[in-house]
C-alpha positions as CSV (number, residue, x, y, z in Angstrom):
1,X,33.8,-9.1,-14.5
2,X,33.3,-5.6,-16.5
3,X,30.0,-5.7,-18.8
4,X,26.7,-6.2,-16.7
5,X,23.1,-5.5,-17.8
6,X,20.0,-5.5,-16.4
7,X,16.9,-6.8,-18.2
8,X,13.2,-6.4,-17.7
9,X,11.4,-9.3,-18.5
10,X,8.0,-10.5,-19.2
11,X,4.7,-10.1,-19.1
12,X,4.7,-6.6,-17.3
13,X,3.2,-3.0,-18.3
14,X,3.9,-1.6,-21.4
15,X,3.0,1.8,-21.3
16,X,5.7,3.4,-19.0
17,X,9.9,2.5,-18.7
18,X,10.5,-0.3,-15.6
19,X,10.7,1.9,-12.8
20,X,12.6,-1.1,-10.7
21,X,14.9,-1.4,-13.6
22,X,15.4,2.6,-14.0
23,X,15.9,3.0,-10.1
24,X,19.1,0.2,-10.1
25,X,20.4,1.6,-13.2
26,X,21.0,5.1,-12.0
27,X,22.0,4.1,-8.3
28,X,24.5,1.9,-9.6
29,X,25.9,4.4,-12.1
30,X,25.9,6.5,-9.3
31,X,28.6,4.6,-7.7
32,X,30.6,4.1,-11.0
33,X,29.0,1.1,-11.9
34,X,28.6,1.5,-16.0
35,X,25.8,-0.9,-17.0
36,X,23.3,-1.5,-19.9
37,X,19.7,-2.2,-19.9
38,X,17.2,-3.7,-22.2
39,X,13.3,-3.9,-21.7
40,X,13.0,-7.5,-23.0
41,X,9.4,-7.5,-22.1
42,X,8.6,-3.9,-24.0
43,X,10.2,-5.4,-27.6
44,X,8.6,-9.0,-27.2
45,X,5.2,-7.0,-26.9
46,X,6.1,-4.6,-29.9
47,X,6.9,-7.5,-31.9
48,X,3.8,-10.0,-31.0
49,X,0.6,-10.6,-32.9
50,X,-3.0,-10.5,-31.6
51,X,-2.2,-13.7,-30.3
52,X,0.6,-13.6,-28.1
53,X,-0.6,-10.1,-27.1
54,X,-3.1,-12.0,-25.2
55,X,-0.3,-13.0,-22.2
56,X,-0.1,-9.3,-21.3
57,X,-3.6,-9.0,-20.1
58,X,-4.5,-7.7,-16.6
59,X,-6.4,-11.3,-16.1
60,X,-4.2,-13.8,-18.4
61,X,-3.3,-15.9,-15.2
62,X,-6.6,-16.2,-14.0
63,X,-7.7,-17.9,-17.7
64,X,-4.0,-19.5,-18.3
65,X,-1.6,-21.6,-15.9
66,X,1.8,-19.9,-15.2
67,X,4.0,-22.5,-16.7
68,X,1.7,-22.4,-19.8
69,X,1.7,-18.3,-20.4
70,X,5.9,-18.6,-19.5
71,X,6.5,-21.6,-22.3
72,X,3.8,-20.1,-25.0
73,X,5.8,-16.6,-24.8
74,X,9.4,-18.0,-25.0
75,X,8.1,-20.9,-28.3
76,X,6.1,-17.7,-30.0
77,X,9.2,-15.6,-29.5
78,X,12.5,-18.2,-30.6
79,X,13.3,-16.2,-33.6
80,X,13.9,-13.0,-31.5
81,X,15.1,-15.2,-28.2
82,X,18.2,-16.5,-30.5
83,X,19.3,-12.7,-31.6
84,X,18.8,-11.8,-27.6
85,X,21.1,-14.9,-26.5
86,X,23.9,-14.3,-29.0
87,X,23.5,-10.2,-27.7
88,X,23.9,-11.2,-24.1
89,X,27.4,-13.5,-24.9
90,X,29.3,-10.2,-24.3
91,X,28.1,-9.5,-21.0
92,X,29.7,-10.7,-18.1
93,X,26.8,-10.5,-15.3
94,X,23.3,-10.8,-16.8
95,X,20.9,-9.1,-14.1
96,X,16.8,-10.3,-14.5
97,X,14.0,-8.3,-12.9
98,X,11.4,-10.1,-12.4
99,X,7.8,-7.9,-11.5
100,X,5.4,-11.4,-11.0
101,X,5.3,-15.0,-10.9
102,X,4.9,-15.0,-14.4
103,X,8.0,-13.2,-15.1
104,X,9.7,-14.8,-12.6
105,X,9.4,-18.4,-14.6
106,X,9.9,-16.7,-17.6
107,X,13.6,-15.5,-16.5
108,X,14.3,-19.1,-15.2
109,X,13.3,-20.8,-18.6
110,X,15.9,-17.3,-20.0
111,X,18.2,-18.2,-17.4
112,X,18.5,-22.3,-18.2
113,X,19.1,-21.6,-21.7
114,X,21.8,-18.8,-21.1
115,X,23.6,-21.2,-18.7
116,X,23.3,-24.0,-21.4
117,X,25.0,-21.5,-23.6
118,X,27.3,-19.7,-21.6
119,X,28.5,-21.8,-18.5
120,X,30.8,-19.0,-17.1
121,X,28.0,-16.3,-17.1
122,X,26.8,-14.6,-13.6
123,X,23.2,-14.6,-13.5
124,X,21.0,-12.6,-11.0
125,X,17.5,-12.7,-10.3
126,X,15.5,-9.7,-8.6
127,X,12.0,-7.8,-8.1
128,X,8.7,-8.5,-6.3
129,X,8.4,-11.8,-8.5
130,X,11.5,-13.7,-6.4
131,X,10.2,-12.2,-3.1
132,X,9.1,-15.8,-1.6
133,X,10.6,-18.9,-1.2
134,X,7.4,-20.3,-3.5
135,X,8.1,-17.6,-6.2
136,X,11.6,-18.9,-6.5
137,X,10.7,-23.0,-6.8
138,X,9.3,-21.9,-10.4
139,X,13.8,-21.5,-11.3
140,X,15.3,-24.4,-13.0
141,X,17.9,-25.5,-10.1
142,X,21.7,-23.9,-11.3
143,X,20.4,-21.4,-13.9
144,X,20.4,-18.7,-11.1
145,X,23.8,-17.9,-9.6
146,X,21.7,-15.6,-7.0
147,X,18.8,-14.1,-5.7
148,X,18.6,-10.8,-4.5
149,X,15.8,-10.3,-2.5
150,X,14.3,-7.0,-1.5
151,X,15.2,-3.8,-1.7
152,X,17.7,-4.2,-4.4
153,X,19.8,-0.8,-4.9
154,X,22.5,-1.2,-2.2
155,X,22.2,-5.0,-2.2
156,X,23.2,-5.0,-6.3
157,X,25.6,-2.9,-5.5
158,X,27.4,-4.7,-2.8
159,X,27.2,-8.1,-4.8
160,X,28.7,-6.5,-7.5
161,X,31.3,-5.2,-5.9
162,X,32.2,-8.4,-4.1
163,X,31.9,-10.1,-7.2
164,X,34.8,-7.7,-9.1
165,X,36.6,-7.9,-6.4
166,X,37.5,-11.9,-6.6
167,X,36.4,-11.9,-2.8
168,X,33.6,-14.7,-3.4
169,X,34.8,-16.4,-6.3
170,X,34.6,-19.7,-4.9
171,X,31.4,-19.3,-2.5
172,X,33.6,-18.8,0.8
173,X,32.9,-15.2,1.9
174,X,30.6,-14.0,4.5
175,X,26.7,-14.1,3.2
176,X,25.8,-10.9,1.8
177,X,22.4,-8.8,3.3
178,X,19.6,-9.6,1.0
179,X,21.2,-11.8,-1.4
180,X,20.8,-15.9,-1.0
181,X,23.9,-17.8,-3.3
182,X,21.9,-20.2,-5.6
183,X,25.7,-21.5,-6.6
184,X,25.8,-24.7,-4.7
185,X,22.1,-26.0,-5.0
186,X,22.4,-25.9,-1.1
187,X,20.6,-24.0,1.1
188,X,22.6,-21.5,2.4
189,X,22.3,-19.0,5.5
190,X,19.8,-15.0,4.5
191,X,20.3,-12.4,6.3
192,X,17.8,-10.0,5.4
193,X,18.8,-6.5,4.7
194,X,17.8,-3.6,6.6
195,X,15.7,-0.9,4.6
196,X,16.9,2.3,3.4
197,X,15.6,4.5,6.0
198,X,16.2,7.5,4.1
199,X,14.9,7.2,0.6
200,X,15.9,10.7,-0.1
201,X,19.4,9.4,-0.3
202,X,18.4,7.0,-3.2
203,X,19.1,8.8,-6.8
204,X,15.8,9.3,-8.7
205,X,15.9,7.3,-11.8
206,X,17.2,9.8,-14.8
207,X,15.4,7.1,-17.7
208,X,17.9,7.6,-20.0
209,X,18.5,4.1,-20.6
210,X,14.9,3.6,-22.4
211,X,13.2,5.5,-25.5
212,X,10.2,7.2,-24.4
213,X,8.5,6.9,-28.0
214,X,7.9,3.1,-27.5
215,X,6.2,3.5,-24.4
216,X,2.1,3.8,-24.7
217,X,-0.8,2.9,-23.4
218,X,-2.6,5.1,-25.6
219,X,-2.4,8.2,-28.2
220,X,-0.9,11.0,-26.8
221,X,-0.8,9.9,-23.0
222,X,3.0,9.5,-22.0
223,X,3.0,8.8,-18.6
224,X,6.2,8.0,-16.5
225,X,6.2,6.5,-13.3
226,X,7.7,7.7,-9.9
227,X,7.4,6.7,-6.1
228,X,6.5,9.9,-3.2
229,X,7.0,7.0,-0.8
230,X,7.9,3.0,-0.1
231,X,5.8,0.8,2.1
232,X,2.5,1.1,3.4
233,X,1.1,2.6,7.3
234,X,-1.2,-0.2,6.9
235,X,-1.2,-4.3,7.8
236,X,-4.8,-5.7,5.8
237,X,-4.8,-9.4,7.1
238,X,-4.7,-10.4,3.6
239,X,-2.3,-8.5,1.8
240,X,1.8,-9.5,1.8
241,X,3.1,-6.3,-0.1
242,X,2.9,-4.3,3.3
243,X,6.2,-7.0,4.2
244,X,7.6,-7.0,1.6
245,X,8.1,-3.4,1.6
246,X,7.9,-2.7,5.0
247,X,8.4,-0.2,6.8
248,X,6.7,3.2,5.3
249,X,8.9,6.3,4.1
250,X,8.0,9.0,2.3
251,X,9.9,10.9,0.6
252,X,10.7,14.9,1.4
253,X,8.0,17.4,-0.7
254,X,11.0,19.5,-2.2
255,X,13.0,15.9,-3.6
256,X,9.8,14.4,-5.6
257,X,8.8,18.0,-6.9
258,X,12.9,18.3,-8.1
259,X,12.4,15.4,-9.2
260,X,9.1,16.1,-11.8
261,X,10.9,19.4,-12.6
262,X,13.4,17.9,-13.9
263,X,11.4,14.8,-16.3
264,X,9.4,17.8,-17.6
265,X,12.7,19.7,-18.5
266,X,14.3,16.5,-20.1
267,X,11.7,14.7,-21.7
268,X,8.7,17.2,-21.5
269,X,6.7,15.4,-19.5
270,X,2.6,16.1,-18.7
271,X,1.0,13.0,-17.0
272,X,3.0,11.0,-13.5
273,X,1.7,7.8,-12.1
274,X,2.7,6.9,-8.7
275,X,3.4,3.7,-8.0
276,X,3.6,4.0,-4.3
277,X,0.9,1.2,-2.1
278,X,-0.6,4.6,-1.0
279,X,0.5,8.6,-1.4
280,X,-1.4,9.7,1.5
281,X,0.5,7.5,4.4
282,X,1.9,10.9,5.7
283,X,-1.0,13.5,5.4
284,X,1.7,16.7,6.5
285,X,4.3,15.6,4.0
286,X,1.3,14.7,1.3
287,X,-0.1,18.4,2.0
288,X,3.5,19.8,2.2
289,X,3.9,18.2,-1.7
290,X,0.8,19.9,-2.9
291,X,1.7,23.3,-1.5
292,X,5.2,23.2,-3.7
293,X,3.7,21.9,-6.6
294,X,1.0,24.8,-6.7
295,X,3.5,27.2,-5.8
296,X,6.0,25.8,-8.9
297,X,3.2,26.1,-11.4
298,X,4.7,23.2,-13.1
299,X,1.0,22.1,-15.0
300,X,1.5,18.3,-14.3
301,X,-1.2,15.5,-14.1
302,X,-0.5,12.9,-11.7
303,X,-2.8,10.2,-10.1
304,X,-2.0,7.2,-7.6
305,X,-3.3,4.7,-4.9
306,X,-4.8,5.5,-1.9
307,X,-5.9,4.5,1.7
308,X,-9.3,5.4,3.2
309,X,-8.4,7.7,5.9
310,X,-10.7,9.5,8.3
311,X,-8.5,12.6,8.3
312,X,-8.5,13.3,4.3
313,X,-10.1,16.4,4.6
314,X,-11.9,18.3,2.0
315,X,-9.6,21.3,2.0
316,X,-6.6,18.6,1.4
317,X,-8.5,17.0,-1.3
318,X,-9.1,20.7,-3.2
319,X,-5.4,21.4,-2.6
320,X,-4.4,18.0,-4.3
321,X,-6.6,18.6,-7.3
322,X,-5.2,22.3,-7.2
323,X,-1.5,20.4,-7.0
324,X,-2.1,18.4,-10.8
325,X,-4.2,15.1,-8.8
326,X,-7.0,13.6,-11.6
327,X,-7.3,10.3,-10.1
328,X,-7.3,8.3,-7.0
329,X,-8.1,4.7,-6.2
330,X,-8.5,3.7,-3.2
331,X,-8.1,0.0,-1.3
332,X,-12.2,-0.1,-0.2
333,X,-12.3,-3.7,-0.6
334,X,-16.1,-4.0,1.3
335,X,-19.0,-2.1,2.1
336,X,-19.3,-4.3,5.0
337,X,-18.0,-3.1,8.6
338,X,-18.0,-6.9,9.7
339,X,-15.6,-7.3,6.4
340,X,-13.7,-4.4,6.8
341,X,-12.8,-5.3,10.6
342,X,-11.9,-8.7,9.3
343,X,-9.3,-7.1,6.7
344,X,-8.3,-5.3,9.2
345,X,-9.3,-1.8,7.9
346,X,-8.8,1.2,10.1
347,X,-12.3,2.3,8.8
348,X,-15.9,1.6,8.2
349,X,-18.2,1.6,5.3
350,X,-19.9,5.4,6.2
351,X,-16.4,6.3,6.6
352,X,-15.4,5.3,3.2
353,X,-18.5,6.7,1.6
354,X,-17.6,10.2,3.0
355,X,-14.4,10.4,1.9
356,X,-15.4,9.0,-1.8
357,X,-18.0,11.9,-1.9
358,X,-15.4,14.3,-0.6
359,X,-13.0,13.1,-3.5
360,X,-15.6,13.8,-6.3
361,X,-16.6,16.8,-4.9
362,X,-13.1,18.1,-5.0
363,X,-13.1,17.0,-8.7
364,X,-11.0,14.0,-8.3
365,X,-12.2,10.9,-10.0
366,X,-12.7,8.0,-7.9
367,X,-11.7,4.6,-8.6
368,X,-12.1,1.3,-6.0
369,X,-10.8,-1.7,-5.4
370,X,-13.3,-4.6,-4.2
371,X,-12.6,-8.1,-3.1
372,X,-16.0,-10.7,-2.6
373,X,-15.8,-14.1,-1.1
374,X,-13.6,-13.2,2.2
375,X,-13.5,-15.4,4.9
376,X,-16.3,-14.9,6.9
377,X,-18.2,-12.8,4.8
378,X,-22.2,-13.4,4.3
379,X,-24.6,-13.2,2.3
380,X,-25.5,-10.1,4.0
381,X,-22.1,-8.5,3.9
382,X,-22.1,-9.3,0.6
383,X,-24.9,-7.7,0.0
384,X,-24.1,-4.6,1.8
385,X,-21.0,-4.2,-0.6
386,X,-23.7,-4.7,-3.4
387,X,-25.7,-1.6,-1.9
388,X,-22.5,0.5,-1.2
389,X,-22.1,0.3,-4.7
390,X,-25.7,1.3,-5.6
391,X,-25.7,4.4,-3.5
392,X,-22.3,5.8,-4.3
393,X,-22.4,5.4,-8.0
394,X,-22.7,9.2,-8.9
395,X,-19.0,9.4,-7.0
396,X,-17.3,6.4,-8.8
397,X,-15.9,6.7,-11.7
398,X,-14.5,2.9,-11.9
399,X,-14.3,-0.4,-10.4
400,X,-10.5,-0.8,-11.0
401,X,-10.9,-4.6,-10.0
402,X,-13.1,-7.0,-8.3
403,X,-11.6,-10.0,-7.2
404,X,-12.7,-13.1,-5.7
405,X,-10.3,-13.6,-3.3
406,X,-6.9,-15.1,-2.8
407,X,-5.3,-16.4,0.1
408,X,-1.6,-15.8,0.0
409,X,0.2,-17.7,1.7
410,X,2.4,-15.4,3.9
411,X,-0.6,-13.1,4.5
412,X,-1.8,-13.0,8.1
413,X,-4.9,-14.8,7.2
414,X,-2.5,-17.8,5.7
415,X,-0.3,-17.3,9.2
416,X,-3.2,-17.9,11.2
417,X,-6.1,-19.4,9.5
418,X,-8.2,-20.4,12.5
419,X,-8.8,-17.1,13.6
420,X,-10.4,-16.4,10.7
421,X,-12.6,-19.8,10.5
422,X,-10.5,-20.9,7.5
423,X,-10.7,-24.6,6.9
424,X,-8.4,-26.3,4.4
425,X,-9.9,-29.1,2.3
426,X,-6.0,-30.0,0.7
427,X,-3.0,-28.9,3.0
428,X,-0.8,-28.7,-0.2
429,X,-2.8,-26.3,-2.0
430,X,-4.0,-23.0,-0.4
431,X,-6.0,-22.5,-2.8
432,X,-8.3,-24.8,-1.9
433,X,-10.5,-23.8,1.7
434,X,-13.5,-22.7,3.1
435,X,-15.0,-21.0,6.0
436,X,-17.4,-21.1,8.9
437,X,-19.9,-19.7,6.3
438,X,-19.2,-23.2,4.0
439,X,-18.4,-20.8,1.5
440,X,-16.8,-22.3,-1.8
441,X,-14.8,-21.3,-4.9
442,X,-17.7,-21.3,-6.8
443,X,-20.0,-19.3,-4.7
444,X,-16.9,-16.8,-4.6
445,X,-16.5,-16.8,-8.3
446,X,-20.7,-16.1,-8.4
447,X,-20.2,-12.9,-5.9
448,X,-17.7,-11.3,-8.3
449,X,-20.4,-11.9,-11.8
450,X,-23.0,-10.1,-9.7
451,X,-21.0,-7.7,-8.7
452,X,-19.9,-7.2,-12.7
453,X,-23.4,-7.5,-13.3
454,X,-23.9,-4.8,-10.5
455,X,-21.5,-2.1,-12.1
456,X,-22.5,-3.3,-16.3
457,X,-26.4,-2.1,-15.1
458,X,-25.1,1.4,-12.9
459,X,-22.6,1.9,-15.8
460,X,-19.7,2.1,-13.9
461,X,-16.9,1.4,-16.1
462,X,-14.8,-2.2,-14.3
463,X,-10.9,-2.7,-15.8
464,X,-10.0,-6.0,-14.0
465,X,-12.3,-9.0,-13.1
466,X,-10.6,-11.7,-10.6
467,X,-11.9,-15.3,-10.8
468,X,-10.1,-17.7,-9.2
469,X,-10.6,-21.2,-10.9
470,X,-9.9,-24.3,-9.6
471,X,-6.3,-25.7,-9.5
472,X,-3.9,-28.5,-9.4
473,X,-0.4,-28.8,-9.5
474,X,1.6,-30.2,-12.4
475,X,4.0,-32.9,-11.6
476,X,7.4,-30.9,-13.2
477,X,7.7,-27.7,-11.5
478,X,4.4,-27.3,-8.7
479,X,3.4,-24.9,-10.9
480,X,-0.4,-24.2,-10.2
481,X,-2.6,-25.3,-13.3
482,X,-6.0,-23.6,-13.7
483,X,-9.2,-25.8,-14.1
484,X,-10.2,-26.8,-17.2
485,X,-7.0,-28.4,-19.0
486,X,-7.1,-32.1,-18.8
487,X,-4.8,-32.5,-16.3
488,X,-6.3,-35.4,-14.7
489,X,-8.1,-32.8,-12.1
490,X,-10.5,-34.3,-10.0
491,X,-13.3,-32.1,-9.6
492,X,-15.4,-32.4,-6.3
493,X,-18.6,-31.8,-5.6
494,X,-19.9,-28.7,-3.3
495,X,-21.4,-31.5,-1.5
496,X,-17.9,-33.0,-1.2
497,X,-16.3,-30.0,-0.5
498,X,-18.4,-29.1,2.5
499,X,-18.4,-32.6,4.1
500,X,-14.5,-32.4,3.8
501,X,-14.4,-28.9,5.3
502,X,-17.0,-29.8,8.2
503,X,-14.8,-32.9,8.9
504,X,-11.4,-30.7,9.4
505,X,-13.4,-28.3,11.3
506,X,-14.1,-30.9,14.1
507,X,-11.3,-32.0,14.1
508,X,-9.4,-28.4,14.9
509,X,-12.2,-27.9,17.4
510,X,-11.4,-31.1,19.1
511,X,-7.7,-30.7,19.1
512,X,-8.5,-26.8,20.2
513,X,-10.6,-28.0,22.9
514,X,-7.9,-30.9,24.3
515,X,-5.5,-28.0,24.2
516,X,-7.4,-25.6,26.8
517,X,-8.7,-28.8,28.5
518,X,-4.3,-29.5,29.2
519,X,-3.7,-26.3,30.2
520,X,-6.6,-25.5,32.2
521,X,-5.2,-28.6,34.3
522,X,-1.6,-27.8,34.1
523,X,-3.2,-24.5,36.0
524,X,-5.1,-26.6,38.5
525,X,-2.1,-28.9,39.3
526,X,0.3,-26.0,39.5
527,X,-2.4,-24.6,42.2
528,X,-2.9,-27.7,44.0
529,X,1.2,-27.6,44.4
530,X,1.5,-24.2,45.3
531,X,-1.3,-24.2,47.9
532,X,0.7,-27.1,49.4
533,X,4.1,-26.0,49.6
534,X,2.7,-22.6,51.6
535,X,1.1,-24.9,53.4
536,X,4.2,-26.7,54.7
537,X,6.1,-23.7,55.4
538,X,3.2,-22.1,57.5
539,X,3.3,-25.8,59.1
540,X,7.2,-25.6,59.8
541,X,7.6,-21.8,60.4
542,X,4.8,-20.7,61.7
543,X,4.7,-18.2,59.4
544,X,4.4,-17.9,55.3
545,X,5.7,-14.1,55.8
546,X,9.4,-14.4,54.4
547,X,12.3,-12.4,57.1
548,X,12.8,-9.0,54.9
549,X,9.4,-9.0,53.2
C-alpha cells in the first residue's frame, strides 16, 4: 500500500480549508507519511447551480431527509462523480472525513460505488459524522473497511502503519485504539483511544494541500480556521460534543501565536476563526494569548465561541479586543434560571446579561445561541427568554441560531430521561416525546417563530432557525424522513399525543413507585433479621459486645 488520500466530503462549509482534513495531512507527513488531499465537497459546491446549492444551507436538514439531501447531491453531480472514481483508481487507501450525518451517508453511497469498482481498495471513514454507532448505520454494510473513531491523528497513523506493514492483512492482529474493522460485517471488540493530552505536540496544519483563492464566504474576507484548545470545561445535559471531545486542553499562548505568525507570513493572512467549543475554558492561558498577541503587533482579526463565565472580567474582555477579538458568541441558550439549571449551566440569566454588556462595552460584538422547547420549560420560562431578549437588545448583535430543541440520544437528558420528566410517545424514535409540561413538537416549533418574530421586530439580525418537523423512518436504511413527504406518516393529533404521553407517565410512576415500595421492604426485612440475630447472641452470650471490640 503506497498512494493514500484523504477526502473531504459533503455538505460542509465552504468558506475556509477542512481543518480535520489539514490537521491529518500534516501529522501524518510529519511522520513520513506522503499523502494527497482533495476537498470533494469545496469543487461539488463550485460546480453546482442555484439548485443544488440549496443542500449546503445551515438549515437544509431540517426542510430535507438525510437520505434525500445525500442521493439528490450524488444524481445532480454523476458527471463529475465518474472523473472523481476513475481519479481515485490510483490510490491505494482512500481516507473519507466525514463532518455530519449528512456527509457521513454521503461517503457510504462514495464508498459502495468505489468498492463496486475497485474491490481491492482500503477505505476509511473518519470525523464527528461517524462518531456514534447511529451515525454509522447510514454505511452500506462492506463499503467501509474501517472506522476510525475520535481523535484521528495518531489513530490514522497507527492503522496505516499496520496496514503497510502486512501485520493485519487478514484481520488477525490485535484491535487497534480508536479504530473498529468494518472487514468482516461482524462486530468486533473498540477500544477507545486515550486523548492527546498534550495538544502542543500535534503539528499545526501548514494548508498547503488546498488553494486559498477558492475559499470564500464573501469578497475580500479570507478567513482560515484554527483551534486555541479541544474539548469543553463544561457538561450541558443536552449537548454530546463535550464526549466526544472530552477532556479540555488548551493549547500554550506562545504555540497558537507561532502558529498565526506563521499563516500571515505564508499566505498573508488578516481574519482567524476558532473552531474550538469555547476559547475561554482556561481564563490564565486565554489572557496569557492576548498579552503575546498585543505584544507581537501582528494586526489579526479573530473571533470564536464562548462560555458564559462569571470571571470574564472587563479588563480581560478590553485586552481581548486590544489582542485582534471582533466577535464572540456565546452558548446562552435561556433567559430562564429554572432552564439554565436544567441544562446544566454554571450560571444564571443576570449573570449572562452582565457579561453580554461587559462584551459590548469592550467593543466586542455579541452573538447568542438560544434553544426553546426544553424539557421542562414553561410558558413562563419561555417568556423570560422572550424578555431577556427585549432588554439586552442594544448588546446583541445577532441571534446566531434559535433552535427548537433536539434530544440526542447519548446526551445526559437521552441517558436519563426521567429526571427530566421526559416521556416517550414511540421508543424507536427519540424524536418523538414530551414532558411533564405536555409540551409538543408543535408548540416547540411555535416558541422558535415567536422568538424569530421577537428578533425581526428589535432588528436583531438571526443566521440559523431550528425547526424540528415531525419524522418517520424509511424502511431501507432508518434514515429519519422529515414530515411532509408521503411517506405513509401517520400524523397524530395533540390530543393523541398527550393521552399517549400521560399513559406512559403512569406507567413509569407506577413502576417507580413498586420499585421504592421493594426496596423500602428489602430494608425492613433486613432490619427485622438483624434485630434478631443480636437478639440471639445477647440471648446465648449474654452479651452483644464482641471479645476485642
Amino acid at each position: 500500500m503506497q498512494k493514500i488520500i484523504l477526502v473531504n466530503t459533503p455538505p460542509w462549509g465552504t468558506a475556509m480549508p477542512p481543518l480535520g482534513v489539514a490537521y491529518l495531512a500534516t501529522y501524518l507527513k510529519s511522520k513520513g507519511i506522503d499523502i494527497d488531499t482533495f476537498d470533494l465537497n469545496l469543487e461539488l459546491f463550485l460546480n453546482s447551480g442555484d439548485k443544488e446549492k440549496v443542500f449546503w444551507g445551515l438549515d437544509a436538514i431540517n426542510k430535507i431527509p438525510v437520505q434525500t439531501i445525500a442521493n439528490n447531491i450524488f444524481s445532480s453531480f454523476m458527471p463529475y462523480l465518474e472523473k472523481f472514481f476513475s481519479f481515485t483508481a490510483k490510490y491505494d487507501l482512500i481516507g473519507f472525513s466525514a463532518n455530519n450525518l449528512i456527509s457521513t451517508t454521503f461517503a457510504g453511497i462514495l464508498a459502495e460505488h468505489i468498492r463496486k469498482r475497485y474491490p481491492e481498495k482500503i477505505i476509511i471513514l473518519g470525523g464527528p459524522g461517524c462518531f456514534h454507532s447511529w451515525d454509522r448505520s447510514v454505511v452500506p454494510q462492506g463499503s467501509v473497511d474501517f472506522f476510525v473513531i475520535g481523535e484521528g491523528e495518531e489513530t490514522l497513523h497507527q492503522l496505516i502503519c499496520v496496514l503497510r506493514s502486512g501485520i493485519d492483512k487478514n484481520g488477525g492482529s490485535e484491535p487497534i485504539p480508536g479504530v473498529i474493522d468494518n472487514r468482516t460485517g461482524k462486530k468486533q471488540r473498540f477500544i477507545p483511544r486515550r486523548e492527546i493530552r498534550d495538544i502542543n505536540s500535534i503539528p499545526h496544519p501548514t494548508f498547503e494541500e488546498f488553494s486559498f483563492t477558492k475559499y470564500e464566504s464573501f469578497p475580500g474576507y479570507h478567513p482560515l480556521p484554527m483551534l486555541m484548545s479541544r474539548g469543553c470545561i463544561n457538561e450541558c445535559s443536552f449537548c454530546i460534543d463535550c464526549y466526544m471531545s472530552s477532556p479540555f486542553r488548551m493549547r500554550a499562548a506562545g504555540n497558537i501565536v507561532e502558529e498565526i505568525k506563521y499563516h500571515k507570513n505564508r499566505y498573508g493572512i488578516t481574519h482567524v476563526e476558532f473552531n474550538d467549543l469555547l476559547c475561554n475554558g482556561n481564563i490564565y492561558q486565554l489572557e496569557q494569548f492576548c498579552d503575546l498577541m498585543i505584544r507581537e503587533s501582528l494586526d489579526i482579526r479573530w473571533i470564536s465561541y464562548a462560555a458564559v463565565r462569571k470571571n470574564m472580567s472587563e479588563d480581560l474582555l478590553k485586552k481581548m479586543r486590544q489582542a485582534g477579538c471582533t466577535s464572540l458568541c456565546y452558548g446562552l441558550e435561556s433567559g430562564s434560571d429554572n432552564v439554565l439549571k436544567k441544562m446544566n449551566k454554571h450560571y444564571g440569566a443576570s449573570d449572562a446579561a452582565e457579561l453580554i454588556k461587559k462584551t459590548a462595552a469592550a467593543g466586542i460584538e455579541v452573538r447568542i445561541n438560544i434553544i426553546v422547547g426544553f424539557p421542562g420549560e414553561t410558558e413562563r420560562d419561555f417568556a423570560q427568554t422572550l424578555t431577556f431578549i427585549r432588554e439586552n437588545k442594544d448588546y446583541i448583535r445577532q441571534v446566531t441560531n434559535v433552535s427548537s430543541f433536539v434530544l440526542m440520544p447519548s446526551a445526559q437528558l437521552a441517558i436519563t430521561p426521567h429526571r427530566y420528566g421526559i416521556s416517550y410517545l414511540d421508543s424507536d424514535d427519540l424524536g418523538k416525546w414530551t414532558d411533564d409540561n405536555r409540551l409538543t413538537q408543535d408548540e416547540r416549533n411555535n416558541r422558535v417563530k415567536k422568538t424569530c418574530r421577537l428578533l425581526a421586530e428589535l432588528q436583531i439580525d438571526n443566521l440559523i432557525i431550528n425547526l424540528q418537523e415531525p419524522v418517520c423512518k424509511d424502511g431501507d436504511r432508518g434514515v429519519l424522513h422529515a414530515a411532509g413527504e408521503k411517506n405513509n406518516i401517520r400524523e397524530e393529533t395533540k390530543e393523541n399525543i398527550c393521552a399517549k404521553a400521560v399513559f406512559k407517565e403512569k406507567k413509569y410512576r407506577r413502576e417507580n413507585k413498586l420499585f421504592k415500595f421493594l426496596v423500602l421492604a428489602g430494608l425492613l426485612l433486613f432490619s427485622v433479621i438483624a434485630d434478631l440475630y443480636l437478639f440471639i447472641i445477647k440471648k446465648i452470650r449474654g452479651s452483644i459486645i464482641f471479645p476485642g471490640s
